[in-house]
C-alpha positions in Angstrom: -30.5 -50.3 18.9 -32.6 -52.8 16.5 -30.6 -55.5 18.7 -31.6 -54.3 22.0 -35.0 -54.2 21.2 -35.4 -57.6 19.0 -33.6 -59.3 22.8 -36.3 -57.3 24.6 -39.0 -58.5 21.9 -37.8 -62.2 22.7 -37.8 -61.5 26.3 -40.8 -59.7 27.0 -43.0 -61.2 24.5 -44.6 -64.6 22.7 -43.6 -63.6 19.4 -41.8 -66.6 17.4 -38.4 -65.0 16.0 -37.2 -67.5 13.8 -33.2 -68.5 13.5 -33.0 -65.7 16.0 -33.4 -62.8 13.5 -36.8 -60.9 12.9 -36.8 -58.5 10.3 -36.8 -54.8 11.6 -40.5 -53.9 9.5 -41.8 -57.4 10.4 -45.4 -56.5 12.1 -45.2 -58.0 15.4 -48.8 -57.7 16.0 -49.4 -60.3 12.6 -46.4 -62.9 14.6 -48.0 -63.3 17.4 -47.8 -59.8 20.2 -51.1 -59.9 22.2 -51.6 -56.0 24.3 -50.5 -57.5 27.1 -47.3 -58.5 25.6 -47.5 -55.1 24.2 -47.5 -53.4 27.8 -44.9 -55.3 28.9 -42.6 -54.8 26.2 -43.2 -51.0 26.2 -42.3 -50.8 29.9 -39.1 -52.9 29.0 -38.2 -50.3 26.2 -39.0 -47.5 28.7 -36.7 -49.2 31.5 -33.7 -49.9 28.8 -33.9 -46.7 26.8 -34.5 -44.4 30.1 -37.7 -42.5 28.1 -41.4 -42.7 28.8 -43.7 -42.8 26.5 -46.1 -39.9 26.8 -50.3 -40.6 26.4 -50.6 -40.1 22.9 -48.1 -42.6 21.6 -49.6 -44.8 23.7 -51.0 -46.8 20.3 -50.5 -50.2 18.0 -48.6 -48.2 15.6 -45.9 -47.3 17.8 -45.2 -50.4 18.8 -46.2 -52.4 15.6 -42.6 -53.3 14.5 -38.6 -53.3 16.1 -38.5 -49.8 13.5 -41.5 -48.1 14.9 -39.9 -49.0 17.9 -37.1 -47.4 17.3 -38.0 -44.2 15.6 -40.5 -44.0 18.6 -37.3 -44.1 20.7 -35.4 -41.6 18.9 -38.3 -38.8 18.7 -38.6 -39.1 22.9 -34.4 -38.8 22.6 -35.1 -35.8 20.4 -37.9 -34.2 22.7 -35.1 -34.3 25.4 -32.6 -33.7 23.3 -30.0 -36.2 23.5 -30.1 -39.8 24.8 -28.4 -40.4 28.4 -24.7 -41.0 27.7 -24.4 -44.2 28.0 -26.9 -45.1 25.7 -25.9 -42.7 23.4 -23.0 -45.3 22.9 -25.0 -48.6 22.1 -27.5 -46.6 19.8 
């Protein structure tokens, strides 16, 4: 999962990822994410990991670092659940 969302991070994003690797606590916001890249990261996160983000995690925090990401990810799996099958796989 960290993978997924680091190539999404290089993707959607102007955050510098040196060598490639960016550490998965790094704070994105202190490298470099602006809110818009923000907003079109989340919707890339949404789009991959087939979960919306409701209203109230809607925030900096949740989006600060590739492991806020993540556990952000996992608690919308958990709300539902279980992640769709075949992400269940790359997780």
């Amino acid at each position: 999962m960290f993978a997924t969302i680091q190539r999404l991070i290089e993707q959607e994003t102007r955050v510098a990822v040196a060598d490639g690797k960016l550490a998965a606590d790094a704070d994105l916001y202190s490298l470099g994410m602006t809110s818009f890249d923000a907003i079109r990261l989340l919707v890339a996160v949404e789009r991959e990991f087939q979960v919306e983000f409701p209203r109230d995690a809607l925030n900096r925090k949740s989006m600060a670092s590739i492991e806020a990401i993540a556990v952000s990810v996992l608690a919308l799996w958990q709300l539902e659940m279980e992640p769709p099958r075949a992400l269940r796989q790359a997780a």
